[in-house]
C-alpha positions as CSV (number, residue, x, y, z in Angstrom):
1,X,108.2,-121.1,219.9
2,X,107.5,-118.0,222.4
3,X,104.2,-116.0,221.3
4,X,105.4,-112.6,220.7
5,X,103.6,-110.0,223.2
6,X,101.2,-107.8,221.1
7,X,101.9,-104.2,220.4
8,X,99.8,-100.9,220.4
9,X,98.1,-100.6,217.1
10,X,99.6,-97.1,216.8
11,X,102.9,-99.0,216.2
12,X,101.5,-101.2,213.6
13,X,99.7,-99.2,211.3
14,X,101.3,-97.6,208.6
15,X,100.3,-94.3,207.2
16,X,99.2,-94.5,203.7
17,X,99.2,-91.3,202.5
18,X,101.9,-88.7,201.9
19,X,101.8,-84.7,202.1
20,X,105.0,-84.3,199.4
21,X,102.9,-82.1,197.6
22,X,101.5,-80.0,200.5
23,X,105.7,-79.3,201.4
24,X,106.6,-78.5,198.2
25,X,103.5,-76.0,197.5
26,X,104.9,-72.3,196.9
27,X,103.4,-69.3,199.0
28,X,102.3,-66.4,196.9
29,X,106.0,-64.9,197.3
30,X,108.2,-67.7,196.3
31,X,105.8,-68.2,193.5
32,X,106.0,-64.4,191.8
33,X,109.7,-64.6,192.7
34,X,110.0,-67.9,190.6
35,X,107.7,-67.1,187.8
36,X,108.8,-63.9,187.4
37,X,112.5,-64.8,187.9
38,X,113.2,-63.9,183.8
39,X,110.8,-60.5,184.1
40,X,111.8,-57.1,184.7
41,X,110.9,-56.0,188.1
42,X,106.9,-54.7,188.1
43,X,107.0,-50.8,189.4
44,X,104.2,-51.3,191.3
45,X,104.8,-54.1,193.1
46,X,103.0,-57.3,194.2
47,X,99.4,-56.8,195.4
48,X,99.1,-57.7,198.7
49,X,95.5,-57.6,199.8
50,X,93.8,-59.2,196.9
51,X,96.7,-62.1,195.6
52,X,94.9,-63.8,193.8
53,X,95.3,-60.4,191.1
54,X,98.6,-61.4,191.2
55,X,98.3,-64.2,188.6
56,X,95.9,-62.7,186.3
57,X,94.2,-59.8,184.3
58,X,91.8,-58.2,187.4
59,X,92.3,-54.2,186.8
60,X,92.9,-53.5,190.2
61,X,90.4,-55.0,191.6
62,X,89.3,-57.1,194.8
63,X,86.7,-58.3,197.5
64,X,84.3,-55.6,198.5
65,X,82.7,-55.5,202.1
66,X,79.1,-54.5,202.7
67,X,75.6,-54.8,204.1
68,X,72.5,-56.8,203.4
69,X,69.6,-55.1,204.8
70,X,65.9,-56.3,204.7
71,X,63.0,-53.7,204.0
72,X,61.2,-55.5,206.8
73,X,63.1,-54.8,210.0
74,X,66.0,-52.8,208.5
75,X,68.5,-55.5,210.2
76,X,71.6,-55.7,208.5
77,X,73.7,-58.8,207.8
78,X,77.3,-58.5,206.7
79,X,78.5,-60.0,202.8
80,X,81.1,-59.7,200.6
81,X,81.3,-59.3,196.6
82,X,84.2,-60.6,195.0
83,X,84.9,-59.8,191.4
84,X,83.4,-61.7,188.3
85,X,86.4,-63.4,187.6
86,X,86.3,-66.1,184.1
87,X,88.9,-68.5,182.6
88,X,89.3,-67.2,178.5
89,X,91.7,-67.8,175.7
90,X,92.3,-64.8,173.9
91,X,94.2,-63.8,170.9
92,X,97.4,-62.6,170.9
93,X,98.6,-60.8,167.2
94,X,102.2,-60.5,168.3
95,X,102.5,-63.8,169.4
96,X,99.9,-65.4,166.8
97,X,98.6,-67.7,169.7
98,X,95.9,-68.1,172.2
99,X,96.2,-67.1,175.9
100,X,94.2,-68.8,178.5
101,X,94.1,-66.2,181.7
102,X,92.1,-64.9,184.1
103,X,90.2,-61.8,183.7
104,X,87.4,-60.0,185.1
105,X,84.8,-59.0,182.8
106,X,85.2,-54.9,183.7
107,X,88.8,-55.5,181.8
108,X,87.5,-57.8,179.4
109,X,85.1,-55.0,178.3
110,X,88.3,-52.8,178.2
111,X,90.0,-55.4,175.8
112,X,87.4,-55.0,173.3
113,X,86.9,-51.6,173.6
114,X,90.9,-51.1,172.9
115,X,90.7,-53.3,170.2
116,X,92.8,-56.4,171.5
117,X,94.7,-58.0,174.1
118,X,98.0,-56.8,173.0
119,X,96.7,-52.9,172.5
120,X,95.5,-53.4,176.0
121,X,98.8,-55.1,177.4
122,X,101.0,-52.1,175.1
123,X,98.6,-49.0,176.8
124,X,101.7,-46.4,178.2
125,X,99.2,-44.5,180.6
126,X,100.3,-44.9,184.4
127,X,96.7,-46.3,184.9
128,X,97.3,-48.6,182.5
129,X,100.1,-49.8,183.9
130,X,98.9,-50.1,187.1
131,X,95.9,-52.1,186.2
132,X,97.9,-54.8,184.2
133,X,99.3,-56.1,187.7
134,X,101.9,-58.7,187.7
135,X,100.6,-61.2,185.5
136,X,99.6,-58.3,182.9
137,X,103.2,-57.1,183.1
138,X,105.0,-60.5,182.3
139,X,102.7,-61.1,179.1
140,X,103.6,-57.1,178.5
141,X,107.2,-57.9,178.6
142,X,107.2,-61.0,176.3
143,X,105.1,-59.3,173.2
144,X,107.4,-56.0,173.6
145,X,110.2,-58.5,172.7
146,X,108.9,-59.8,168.9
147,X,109.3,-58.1,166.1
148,X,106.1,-56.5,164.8
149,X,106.1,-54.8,168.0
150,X,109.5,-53.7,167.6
151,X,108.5,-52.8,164.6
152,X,105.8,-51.0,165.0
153,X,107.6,-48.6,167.4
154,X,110.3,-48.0,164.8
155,X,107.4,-46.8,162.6
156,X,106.3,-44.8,165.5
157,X,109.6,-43.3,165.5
158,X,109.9,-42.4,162.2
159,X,106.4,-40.3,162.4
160,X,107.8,-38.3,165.3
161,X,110.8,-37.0,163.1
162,X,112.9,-39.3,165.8
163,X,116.2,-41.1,165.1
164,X,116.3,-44.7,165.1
165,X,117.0,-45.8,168.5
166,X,119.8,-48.1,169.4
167,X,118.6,-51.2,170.5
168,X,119.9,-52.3,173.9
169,X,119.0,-55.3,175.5
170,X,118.3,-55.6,179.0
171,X,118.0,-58.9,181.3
172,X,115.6,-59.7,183.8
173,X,117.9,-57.9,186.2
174,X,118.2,-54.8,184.3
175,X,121.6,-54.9,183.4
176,X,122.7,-55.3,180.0
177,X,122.3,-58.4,178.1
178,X,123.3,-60.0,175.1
179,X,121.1,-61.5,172.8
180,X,121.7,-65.3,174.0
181,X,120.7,-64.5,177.0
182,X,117.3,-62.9,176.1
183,X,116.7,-65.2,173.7
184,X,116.7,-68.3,176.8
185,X,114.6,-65.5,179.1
186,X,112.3,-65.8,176.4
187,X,112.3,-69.6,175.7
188,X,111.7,-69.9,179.1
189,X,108.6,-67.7,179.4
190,X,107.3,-69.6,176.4
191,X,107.5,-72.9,178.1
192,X,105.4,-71.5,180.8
193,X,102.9,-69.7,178.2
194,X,102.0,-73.5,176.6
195,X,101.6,-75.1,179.9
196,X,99.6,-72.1,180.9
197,X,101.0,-71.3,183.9
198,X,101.8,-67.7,183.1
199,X,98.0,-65.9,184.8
200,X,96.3,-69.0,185.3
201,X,95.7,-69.5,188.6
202,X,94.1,-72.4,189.0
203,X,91.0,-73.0,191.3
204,X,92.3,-71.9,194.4
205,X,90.8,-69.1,196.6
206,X,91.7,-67.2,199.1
207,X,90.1,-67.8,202.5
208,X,88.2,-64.7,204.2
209,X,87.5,-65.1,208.1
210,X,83.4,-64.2,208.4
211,X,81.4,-64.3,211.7
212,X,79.1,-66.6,212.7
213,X,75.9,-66.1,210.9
214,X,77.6,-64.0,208.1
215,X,76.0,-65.0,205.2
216,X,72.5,-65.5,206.0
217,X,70.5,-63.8,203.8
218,X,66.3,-63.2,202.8
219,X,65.1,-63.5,199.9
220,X,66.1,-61.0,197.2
221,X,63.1,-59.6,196.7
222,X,62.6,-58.5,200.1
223,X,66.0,-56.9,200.2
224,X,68.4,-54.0,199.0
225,X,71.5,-53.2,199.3
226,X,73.6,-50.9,201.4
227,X,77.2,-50.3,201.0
């Protein structure tokens, strides 16, 4: 029987690893565009500086650039701060539910000052609104849709010497919807609320180019800091 004539080892070994999940991971696009597929459209827009915002409660802010510089020699190293970001389950009233998302701890302070998540999600002010970013403005869109909030702008209503206002329902697209159809826009963003996917964003960071060097730093007490 003729010996077969050996091959390269590069044709013989077999790869034992896959990268299916690598191919099918979503960029920060196709992920707001999917998650927020049942959402009416933010005014503000996606942030695109600091994405990470984009899936959770960060009022606005982002990474801040700055200087180290020792008392010694006055020689100053570059550093960044990036904000104090935690993982918490709040309450929701509206919903009667817990929340997990993340948030900073400036608008954490702001939550508890307002009295709430949901007083801090329903705020009307253009700051307000601007703050919530995306993820603030899909939880904002589902509690505006139960009924003690309804409710509670009826009452509103009635204060103001206002008629009752006929209810209209809008889609995701803007256009008028029936009630089927919000009703599965809602379902939908429930499903996502109990598998937490709605502002959780996981443990993944965005990655920040820094020179060589960049982070080496003295002791804190020989130090202060210059922005």
């Amino acid at each position: 029987m003729p010996l077969l004539a050996p091959s390269h080892p590069s044709f013989t070994q077999l790869r034992s690893f896959t990268c299916t999940a690598r191919a099918l991971a979503k960029s920060t696009k196709q992920r707001l565009k999917f998650e927020h597929s049942s959402v009416p459209e933010y005014p503000y827009g996606p942030s695109q500086f600091y994405k990470q915002s984009n899936f959770g409660l960060y009022g606005t802010q982002k990474i801040r650039f700055g200087n180290m510089v020792s008392e010694k020699n006055e020689i100053k190293t570059r550093r960044y701060w990036r904000p104090n970001v935690h993982s918490k389950r709040l309450w929701s009233e509206s919903l009667q539910a817990y929340i997990r998302l993340r948030i900073t701890t400036r608008v954490l302070r702001t939550v508890d000052k307002v009295g709430g998540l949901d007083e801090y999600l329903l705020g009307e002010k253009a700051g307000r609104i601007k703050e919530l970013g995306m993820g603030g403005w899909k939880l904002r869109w589902r509690i505006m849709q139960t009924e003690a909030v309804k409710e509670r702008y009826r009452k509103q209503r009635e204060l103001m010497g206002l008629p009752p206002k006929e209810e209209v329902l809008y889609g995701s697209d803007g256009l008028v919807a029936t009630e089927q159809q919000v009703q599965d826009e809602i379902t939908k963003l429930d499903e996502d609320l109990e598998k937490g996917n709605v502002v959780d964003i996981g443990e993944e960071l965005e990655e920040v180019t820094v020179d060589e060097g960049f982070m080496n730093e003295e002791s804190p007490s020989r130090e202060k800091v210059l922005l």
